[in-house]
C-alpha positions, -999 to 999 in steps of 0.1 A, spaced: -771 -144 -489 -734 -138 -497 -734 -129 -533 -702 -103 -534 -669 -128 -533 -645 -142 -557 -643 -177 -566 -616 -183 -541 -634 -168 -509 -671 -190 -518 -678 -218 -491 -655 -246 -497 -688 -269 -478 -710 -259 -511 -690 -279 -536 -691 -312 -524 -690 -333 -496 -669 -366 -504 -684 -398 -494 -656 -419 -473 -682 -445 -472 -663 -478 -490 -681 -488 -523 -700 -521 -522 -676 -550 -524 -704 -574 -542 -690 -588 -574 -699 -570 -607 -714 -593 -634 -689 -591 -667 -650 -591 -671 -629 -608 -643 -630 -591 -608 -594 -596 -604 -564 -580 -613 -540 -605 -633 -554 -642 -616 -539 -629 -582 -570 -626 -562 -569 -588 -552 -595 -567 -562 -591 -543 -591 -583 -508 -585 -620 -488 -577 -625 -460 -604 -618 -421 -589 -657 -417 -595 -673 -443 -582 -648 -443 -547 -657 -403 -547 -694 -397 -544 -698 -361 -543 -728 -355 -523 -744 -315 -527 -756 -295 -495 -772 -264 -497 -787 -236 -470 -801 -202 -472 -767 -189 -465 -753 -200 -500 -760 -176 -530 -769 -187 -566 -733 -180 -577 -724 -207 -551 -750 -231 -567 -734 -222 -600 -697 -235 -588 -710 -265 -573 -726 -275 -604 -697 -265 -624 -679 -289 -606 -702 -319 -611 -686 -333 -647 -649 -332 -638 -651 -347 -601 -670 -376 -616 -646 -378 -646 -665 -372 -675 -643 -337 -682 -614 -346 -658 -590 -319 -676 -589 -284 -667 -583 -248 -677 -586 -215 -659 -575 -175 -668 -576 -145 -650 -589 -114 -670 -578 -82 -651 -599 -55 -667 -625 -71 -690 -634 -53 -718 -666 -39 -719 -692 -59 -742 -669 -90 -740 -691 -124 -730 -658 -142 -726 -676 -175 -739 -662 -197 -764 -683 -197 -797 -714 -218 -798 -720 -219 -759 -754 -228 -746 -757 -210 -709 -772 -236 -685 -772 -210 -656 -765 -171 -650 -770 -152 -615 -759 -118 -611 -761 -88 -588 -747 -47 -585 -710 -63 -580 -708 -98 -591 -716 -121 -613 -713 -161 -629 -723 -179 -659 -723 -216 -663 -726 -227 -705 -717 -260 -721 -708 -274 -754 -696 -301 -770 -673 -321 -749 -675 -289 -723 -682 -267 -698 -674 -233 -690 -676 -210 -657 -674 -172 -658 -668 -157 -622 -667 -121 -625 -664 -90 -597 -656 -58 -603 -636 -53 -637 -622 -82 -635 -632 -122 -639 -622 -154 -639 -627 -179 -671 -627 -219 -659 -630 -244 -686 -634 -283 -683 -637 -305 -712 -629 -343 -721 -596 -335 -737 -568 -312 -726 -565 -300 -758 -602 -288 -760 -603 -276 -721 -574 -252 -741 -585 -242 -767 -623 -237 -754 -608 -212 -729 -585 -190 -754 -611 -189 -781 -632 -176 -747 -605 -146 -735 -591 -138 -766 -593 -102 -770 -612 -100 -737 -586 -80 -721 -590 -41 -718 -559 -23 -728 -561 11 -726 -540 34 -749 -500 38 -731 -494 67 -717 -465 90 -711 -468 93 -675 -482 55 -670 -465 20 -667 -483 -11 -661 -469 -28 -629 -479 -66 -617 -490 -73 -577 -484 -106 -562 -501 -121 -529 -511 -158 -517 -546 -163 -518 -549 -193 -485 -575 -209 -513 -556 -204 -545 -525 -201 -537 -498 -169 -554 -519 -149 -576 -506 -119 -595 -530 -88 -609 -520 -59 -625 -522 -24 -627 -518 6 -645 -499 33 -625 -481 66 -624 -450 72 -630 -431 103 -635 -403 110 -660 -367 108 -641 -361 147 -659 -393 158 -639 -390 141 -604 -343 145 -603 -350 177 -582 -367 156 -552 -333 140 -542 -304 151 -531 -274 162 -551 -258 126 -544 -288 104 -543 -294 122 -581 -263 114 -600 -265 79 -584 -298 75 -599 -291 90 -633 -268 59 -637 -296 33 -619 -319 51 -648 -299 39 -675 -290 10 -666 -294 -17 -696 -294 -58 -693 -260 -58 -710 -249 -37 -680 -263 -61 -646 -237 -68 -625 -257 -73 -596 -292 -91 -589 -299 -73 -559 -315 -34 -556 -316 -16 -525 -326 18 -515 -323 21 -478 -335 59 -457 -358 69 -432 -395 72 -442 -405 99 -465 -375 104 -484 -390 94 -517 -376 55 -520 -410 42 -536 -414 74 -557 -379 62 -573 -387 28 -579 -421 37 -595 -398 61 -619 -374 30 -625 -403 10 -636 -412 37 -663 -378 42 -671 -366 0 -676 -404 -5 -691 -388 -14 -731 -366 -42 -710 -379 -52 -677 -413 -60 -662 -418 -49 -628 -442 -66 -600 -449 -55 -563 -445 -87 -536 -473 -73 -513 -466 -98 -488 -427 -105 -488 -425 -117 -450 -451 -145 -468 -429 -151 -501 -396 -165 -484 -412 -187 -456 -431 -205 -479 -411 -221 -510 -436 -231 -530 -447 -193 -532 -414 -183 -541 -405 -212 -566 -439 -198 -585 -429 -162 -586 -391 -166 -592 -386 -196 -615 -424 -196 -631 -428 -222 -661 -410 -216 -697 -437 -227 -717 -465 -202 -695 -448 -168 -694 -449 -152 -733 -422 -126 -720 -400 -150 -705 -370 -133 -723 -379 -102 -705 -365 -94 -667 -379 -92 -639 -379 -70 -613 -391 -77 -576 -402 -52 -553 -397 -59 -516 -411 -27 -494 -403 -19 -458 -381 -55 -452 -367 -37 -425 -369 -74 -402 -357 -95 -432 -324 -78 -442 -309 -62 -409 -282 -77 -387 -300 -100 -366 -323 -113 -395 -303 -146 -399 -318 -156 -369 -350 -141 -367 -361 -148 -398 -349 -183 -402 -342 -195 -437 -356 -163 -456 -328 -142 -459 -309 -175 -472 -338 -177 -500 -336 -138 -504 -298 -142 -513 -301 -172 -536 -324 -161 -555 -299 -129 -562 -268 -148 -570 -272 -185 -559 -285 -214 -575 -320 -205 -574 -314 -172 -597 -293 -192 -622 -307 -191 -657 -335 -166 -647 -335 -128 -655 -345 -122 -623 -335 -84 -600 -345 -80 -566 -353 -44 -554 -355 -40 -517 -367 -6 -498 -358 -7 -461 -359 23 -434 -330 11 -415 -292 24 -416 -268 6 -435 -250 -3 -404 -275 -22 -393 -280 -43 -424 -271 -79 -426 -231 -80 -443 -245 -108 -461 -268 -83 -479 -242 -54 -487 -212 -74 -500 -192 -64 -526 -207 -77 -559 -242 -88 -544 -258 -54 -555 -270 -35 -591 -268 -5 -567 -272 4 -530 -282 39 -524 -291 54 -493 -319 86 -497 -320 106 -474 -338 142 -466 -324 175 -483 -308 198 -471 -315 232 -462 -305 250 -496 -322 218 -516 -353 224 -495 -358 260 -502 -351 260 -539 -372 233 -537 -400 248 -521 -393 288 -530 -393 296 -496 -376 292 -464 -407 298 -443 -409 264 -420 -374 249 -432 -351 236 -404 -316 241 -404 -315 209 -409 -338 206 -446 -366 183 -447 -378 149 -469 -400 150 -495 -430 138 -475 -424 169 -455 -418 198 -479 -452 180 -499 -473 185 -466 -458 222 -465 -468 226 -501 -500 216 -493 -502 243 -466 -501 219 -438 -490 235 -404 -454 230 -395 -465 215 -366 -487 189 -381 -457 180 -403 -436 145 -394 -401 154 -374 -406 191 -370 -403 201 -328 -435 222 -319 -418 258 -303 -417 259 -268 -423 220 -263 -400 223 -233 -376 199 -215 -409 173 -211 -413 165 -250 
């Protein structure tokens, strides 16, 4: 059996198997049959034209049994409203159960676990792996399928105490079954004071302006920090998030190539619903990594429509009314970006990181030992700390290689 898998990687052929199968066209005894005197029949009721039929093999666990029952009162319409919350880190002791639930099933195992329980008017699914769970509720009213499930998960979230050197950073990716999902996570982030000496002299006063940057101050929607790899671009961006954190919420697109092919994705993550986000007066920032093939010169053909969607969500109609910022890493030169993407008023700030030199590489590492005349990223003099080799360091040319390499 299966038993390890989220609620949105289960067998879809558990749940129910819909009958196609015509209901019986026989007359019912009792009101008319037709629908105002004209002869045609009268509209067939969702449940009765949708027989939900249950199949079940040893390769379906009990967690699977557990959905597919969950799922019996709202496809035949006696709950036909629905509910559902994601709980990141649950916290420990928490049943997330709304008060008064009677548990018709539980099945559990080392990583995983569900909980079917009723009530009045109800029924509630708990689906949870890892730290995290998933709280489903159905119930005859909307209003009671509501407030079942926050009397269910409030206070359920784990919180842990803030930290200096922490900020809490959101993750989005389509899920083929349920479609964008965002989790969060708490991550670190050093102070701009204690990470200014890992960038050049240039790169740093252009970032001590990026760092203080306030909303009254946005004159451009789009961020973008372009360099070869190692240079430190993500490092920056993880310090931005610590440093914006009173202002600006910050979330990771872990699948941007996805995001701006597919507009339904994108109309969820950019524009969102007013009456669902409780920080909706906060901004948002983001995060693109690596879009090398997106933003370069030849991307308005290779990429179709999404770098048209990448720049109207930065200053077209798409962004308007929506404190949205778009931060974009990319290894490529700036000549080879798209002049779309680098026109004059388009961009918060467009900084280019690059390695340090020699002199910023040996303060930076108190030695010369293994420095090129040409200074080194920050990936590089990292390794070095580290003790690594020189030649097992990224872009450093092994002595005596000869004319071959």
């Amino acid at each position: 059996m299966c038993t390890d898998r989220r609620p949105d990687q289960r067998s879809a052929a558990l749940a129910s198997e819909t009958s196609t199968t015509p209901p019986s066209t026989t007359p019912v005894p009792g009101p008319a049959t037709t629908a105002a005197g004209s002869g045609a029949p009268e509209p067939t009721a969702p449940e009765r034209a949708l027989v939900p039929r249950l199949q079940i093999d040893d390769s379906d666990s009990t967690g699977d049994i557990i959905d597919a029952l969950f799922l019996g009162r709202f496809t035949l319409g006696e709950q036909p409203y629905s509910r559902s919350h994601t709980v990141d880190r649950v916290k420990k002791g928490s049943t997330l159960l709304p008060p008064g639930a009677r548990i018709l099933r539980e099945a559990k195992d080392d990583n995983s676990g569900a909980v079917l329980a009723e009530g009045e008017g109800w029924t509630a699914r708990v689906s949870r792996w890892n730290r995290g769970a998933e709280v489903t509720v159905t119930a005859v009213t909307d209003e009671l399928a509501e407030q079942r499930l926050r009397q269910a998960v409030d206070g359920a979230e784990d919180e842990p105490e803030p930290q200096e050197d922490q900020v809490s950073m959101g993750f989005w990716y389509h899920s083929p079954m349920r479609g964008p999902r965002r989790t969060s996570r708490t991550i670190s982030a050093g102070a701009w004071s204690d990470v200014r000496q890992n960038y050049t002299a240039r790169v740093a006063t252009a970032m001590d302006d990026l760092m203080k940057v306030t909303p009254d101050e946005i004159s451009g929607r789009l961020l973008l920090l372009h360099g070869p790899p190692g240079t430190g671009k993500t490092s920056a961006l993880r310090t931005l998030a610590r440093s914006w954190s009173e202002w600006c919420q910050v979330d990771c697109v872990l699948d941007p190539e996805h995001l701006f092919n597919n507009i339904g994705y994108l109309m969820d993550i950019a524009i969102g619903s007013d009456d669902s986000d409780p920080e909706s007066g906060r901004w948002r920032l983001l995060l693109l990594e690596d879009c090398d093939e997106l933003i370069r010169g030849e991307a308005k053909y290779a990429a179709g429509q999404a770098l048209s969607r990448l720049l109207n969500l930065t200053d077209g109609l798409l962004g308007q009314g929506r404190n949205v910022l778009v931060g974009v890493t990319t290894n490529e030169d700036l000549e080879r970006l798209h002049p779309a993407v680098v026109r004059p008023g388009r961009c918060l700030a467009r900084i280019e990181v690059g390695s340090l030199s020699r002199e910023e590489a040996v303060a930076w590492l108190g030695t010369e030992d293994g420095v090129g005349r040409d200074g080194a990223t920050l990936a590089e003099l990292y390794a070095r700390k580290k003790g690594r080799r020189p030649a097992d360091v990224p872009g450093q040319e092994r002595e005596g290689a000869g004319l071959y390499l």
